[in-house]
One Martini backbone bead per residue (centre of mass of N, CA, C, O) as a GRO file, in nm:
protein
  123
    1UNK     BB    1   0.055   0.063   0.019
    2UNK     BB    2   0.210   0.251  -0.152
    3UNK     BB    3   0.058   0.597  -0.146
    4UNK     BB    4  -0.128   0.700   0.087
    5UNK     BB    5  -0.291   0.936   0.193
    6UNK     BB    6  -0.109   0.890   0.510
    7UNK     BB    7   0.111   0.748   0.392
    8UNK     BB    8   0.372   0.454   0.422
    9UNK     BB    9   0.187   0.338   0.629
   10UNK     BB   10   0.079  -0.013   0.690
   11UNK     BB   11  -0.044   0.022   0.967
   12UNK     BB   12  -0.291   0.171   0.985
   13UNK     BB   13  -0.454   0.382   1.232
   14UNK     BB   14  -0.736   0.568   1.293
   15UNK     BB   15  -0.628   0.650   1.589
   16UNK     BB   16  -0.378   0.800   1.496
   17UNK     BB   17  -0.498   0.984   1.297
   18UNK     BB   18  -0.682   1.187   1.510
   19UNK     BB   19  -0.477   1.273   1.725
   20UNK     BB   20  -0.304   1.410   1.551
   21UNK     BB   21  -0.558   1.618   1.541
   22UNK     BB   22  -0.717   1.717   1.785
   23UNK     BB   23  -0.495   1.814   1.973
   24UNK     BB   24  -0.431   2.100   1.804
   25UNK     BB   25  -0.748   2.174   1.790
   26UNK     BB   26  -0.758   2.165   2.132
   27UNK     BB   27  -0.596   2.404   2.151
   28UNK     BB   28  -0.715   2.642   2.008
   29UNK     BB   29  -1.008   2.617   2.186
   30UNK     BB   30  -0.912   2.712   2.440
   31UNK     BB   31  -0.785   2.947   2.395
   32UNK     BB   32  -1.054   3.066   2.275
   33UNK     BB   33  -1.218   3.033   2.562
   34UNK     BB   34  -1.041   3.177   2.711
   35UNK     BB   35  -1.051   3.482   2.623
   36UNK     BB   36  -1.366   3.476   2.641
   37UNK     BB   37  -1.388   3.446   2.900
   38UNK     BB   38  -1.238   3.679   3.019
   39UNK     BB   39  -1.412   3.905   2.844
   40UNK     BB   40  -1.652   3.784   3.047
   41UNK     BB   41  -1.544   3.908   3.321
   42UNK     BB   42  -1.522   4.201   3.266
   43UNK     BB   43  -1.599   4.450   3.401
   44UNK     BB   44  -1.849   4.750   3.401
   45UNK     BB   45  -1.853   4.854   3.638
   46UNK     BB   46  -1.810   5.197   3.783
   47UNK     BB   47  -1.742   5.165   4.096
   48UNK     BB   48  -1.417   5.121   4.014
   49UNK     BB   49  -1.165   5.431   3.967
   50UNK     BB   50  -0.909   5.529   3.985
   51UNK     BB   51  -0.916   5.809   4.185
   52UNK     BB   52  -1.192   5.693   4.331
   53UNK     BB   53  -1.467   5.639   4.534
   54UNK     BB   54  -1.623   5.409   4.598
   55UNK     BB   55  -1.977   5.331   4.604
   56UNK     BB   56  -1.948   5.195   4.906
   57UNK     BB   57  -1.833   5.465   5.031
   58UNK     BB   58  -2.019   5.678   4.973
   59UNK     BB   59  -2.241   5.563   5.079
   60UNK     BB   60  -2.125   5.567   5.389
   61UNK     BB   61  -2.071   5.853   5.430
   62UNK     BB   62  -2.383   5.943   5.379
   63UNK     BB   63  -2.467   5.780   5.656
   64UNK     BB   64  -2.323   5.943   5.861
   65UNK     BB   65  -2.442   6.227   5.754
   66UNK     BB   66  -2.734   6.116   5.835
   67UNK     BB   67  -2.914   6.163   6.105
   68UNK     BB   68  -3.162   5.953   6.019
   69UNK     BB   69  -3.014   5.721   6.010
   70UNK     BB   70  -3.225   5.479   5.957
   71UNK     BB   71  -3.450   5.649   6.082
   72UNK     BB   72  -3.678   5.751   5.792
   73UNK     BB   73  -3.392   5.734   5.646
   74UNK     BB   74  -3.339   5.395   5.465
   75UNK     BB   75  -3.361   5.458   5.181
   76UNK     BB   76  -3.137   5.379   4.871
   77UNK     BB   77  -3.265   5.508   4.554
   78UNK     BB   78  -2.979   5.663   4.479
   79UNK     BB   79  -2.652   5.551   4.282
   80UNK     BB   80  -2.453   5.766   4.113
   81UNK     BB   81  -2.223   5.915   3.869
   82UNK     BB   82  -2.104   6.254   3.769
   83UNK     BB   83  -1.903   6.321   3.505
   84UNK     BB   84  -1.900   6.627   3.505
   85UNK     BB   85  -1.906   6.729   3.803
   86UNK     BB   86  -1.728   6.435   4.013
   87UNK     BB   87  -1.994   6.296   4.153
   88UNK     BB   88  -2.184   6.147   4.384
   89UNK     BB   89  -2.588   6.064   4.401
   90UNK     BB   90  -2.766   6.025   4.693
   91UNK     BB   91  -2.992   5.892   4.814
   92UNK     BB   92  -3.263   5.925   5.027
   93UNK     BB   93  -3.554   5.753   5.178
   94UNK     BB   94  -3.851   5.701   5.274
   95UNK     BB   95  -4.130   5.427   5.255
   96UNK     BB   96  -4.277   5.650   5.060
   97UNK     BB   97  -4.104   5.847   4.883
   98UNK     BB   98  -4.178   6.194   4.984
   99UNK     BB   99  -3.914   6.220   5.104
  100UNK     BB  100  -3.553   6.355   5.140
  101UNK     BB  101  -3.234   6.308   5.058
  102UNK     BB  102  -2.902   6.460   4.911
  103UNK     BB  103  -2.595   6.331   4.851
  104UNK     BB  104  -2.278   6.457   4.766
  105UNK     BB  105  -1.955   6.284   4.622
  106UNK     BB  106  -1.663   6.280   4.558
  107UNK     BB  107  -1.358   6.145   4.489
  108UNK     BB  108  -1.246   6.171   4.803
  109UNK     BB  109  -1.466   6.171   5.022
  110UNK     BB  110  -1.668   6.485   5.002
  111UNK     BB  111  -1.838   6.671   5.043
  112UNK     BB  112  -2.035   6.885   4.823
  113UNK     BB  113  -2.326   6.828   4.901
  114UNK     BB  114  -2.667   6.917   5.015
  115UNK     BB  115  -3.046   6.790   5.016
  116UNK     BB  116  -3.391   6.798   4.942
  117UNK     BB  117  -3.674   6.534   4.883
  118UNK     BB  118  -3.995   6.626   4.707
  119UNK     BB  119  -4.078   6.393   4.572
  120UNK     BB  120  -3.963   6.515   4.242
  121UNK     BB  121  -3.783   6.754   4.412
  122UNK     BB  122  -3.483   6.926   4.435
  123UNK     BB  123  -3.333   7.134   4.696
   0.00000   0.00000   0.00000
């Protein structure tokens, strides 16, 4: 059998000739499979970016910083960065949202700003 597809071996073995293919496609699978993985892990949160203080200490500050918490303003209901402005925009409000305040936080854990909130507009 001279001159065969897979070469001059007379001994031709179908496993050994699948094996010789998938190792190395199965090499660049997983390769593939990598990078694919990383890239969906990738954070996308914008809660922490050097330079800024996390999203859950700006929390933290504005909760010090409020005489009412936890009650009657224990609703953290809007926690935002402005990155025009350069700060967190955290709201507190009551139970049924009629009433709260809202403190400005900026990149460094300073406030920067408070008012109050009626219904919805921000004073």
């Amino acid at each position: 059998m001279a001159g065969t597809l897979f070469g001059e071996s007379t001994d031709f073995k179908l496993e050994n000739g699948i094996r010789d293919l998938t190792i190395p496609a199965m090499r660049y699978w997983a390769l593939l499979l990598g990078f694919l993985f990383l890239a969906a892990c990738e954070s996308t949160d914008d809660a922490y970016v050097p330079g800024r203080v996390p999203k859950e200490t700006a929390v933290a500050i504005a909760m010090q910083a409020n005489k009412q918490y936890p009650y009657p303003l224990s609703k953290v209901t809007r926690v935002s960065w402005r990155p025009e402005q350069g700060y967190w925009a955290i709201d507190f409000k009551d139970e049924e949202e009629d009433y709260g305040k809202f403190y400005l936080v900026n990149a460094k854990g300073r406030i920067v700003g408070v008012g109050t909130i009626q219904g919805d507009r921000y004073y």
